[in-house]
C-alpha positions in Angstrom: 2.8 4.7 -121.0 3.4 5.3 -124.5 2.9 9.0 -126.4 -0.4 9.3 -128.2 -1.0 12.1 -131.2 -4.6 14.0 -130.3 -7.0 14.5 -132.5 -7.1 17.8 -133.8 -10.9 18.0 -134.3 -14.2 17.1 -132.1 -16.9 19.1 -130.9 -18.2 21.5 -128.5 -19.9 20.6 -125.2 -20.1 23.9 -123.4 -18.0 27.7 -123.5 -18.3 31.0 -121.5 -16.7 34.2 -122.3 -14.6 35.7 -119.7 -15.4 39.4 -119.4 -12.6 39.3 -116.2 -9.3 37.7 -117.7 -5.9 37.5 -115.3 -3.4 39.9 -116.5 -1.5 39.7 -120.2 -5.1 38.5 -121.7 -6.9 42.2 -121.2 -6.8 43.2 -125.1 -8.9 39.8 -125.9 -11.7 40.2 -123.6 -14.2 39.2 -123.9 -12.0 35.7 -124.0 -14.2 32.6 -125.8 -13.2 29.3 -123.4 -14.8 26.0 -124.7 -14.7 22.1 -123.4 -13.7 20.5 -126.3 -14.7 16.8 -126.6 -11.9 15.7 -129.2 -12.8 12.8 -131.6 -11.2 9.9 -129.7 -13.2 11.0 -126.4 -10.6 12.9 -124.8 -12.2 16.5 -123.3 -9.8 19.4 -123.0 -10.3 22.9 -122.1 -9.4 25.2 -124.9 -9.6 29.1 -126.1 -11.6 29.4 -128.7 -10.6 31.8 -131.7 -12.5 33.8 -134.3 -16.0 33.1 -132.9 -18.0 36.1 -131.0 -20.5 36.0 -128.1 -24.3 34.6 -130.5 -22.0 32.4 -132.8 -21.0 29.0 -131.0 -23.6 26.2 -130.6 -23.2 23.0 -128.4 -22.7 20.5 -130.3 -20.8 21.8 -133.3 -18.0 20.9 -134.9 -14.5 22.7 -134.1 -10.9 22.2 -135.0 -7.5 23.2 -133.5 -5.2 25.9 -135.4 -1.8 27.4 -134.6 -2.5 30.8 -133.2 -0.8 33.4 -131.2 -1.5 32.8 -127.9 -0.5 36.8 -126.0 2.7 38.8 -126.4 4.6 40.9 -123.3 4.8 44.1 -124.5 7.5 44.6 -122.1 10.0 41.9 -122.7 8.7 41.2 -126.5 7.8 38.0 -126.3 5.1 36.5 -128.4 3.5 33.2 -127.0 2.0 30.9 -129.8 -0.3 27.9 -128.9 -3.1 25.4 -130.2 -7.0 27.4 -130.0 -9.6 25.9 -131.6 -12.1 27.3 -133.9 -15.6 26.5 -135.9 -15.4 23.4 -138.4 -17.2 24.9 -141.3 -15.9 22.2 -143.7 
């Protein structure tokens, strides 16, 4: 086995939005999840950002971004992550 850099674009083969979300994840509901075929044929599960329920189409082009992932109000932690959002370029 040798490490392998990911693409960090590909495009969408299906999504839901979670209108029931486990705890920490309540103040983003509903929560966008896609499949994300990457370019190199790789599939990975993946929230996506910045898109609302009427605005994703199979088949489109997306792209992964830096994003804050949730905080914990209580212990102040802020948990940052890779999401992936519309390709509009």
């Amino acid at each position: 086995m040798k490490p392998q850099e990911m693409p960090t674009t590909g495009k969408l083969i299906s999504y839901t939005f979670l209108h029931e979300v486990m705890a920490g994840f309540e103040e983003i509901t509903p929560l966008p999840i896609g499949l994300i075929e990457l370019d190199n044929g790789v599939k990975i599960i993946s929230q996506i950002a910045d898109s609302s329920e009427g605005e994703l189409v199979i088949g489109q082009r997306m792209r992964a971004v830096f994003r804050k992932i949730k905080s914990d109000g209580a212990a102040g932690l802020i948990f940052y992550g890779y999401k992936f959002v519309k390709d509009d370029v």
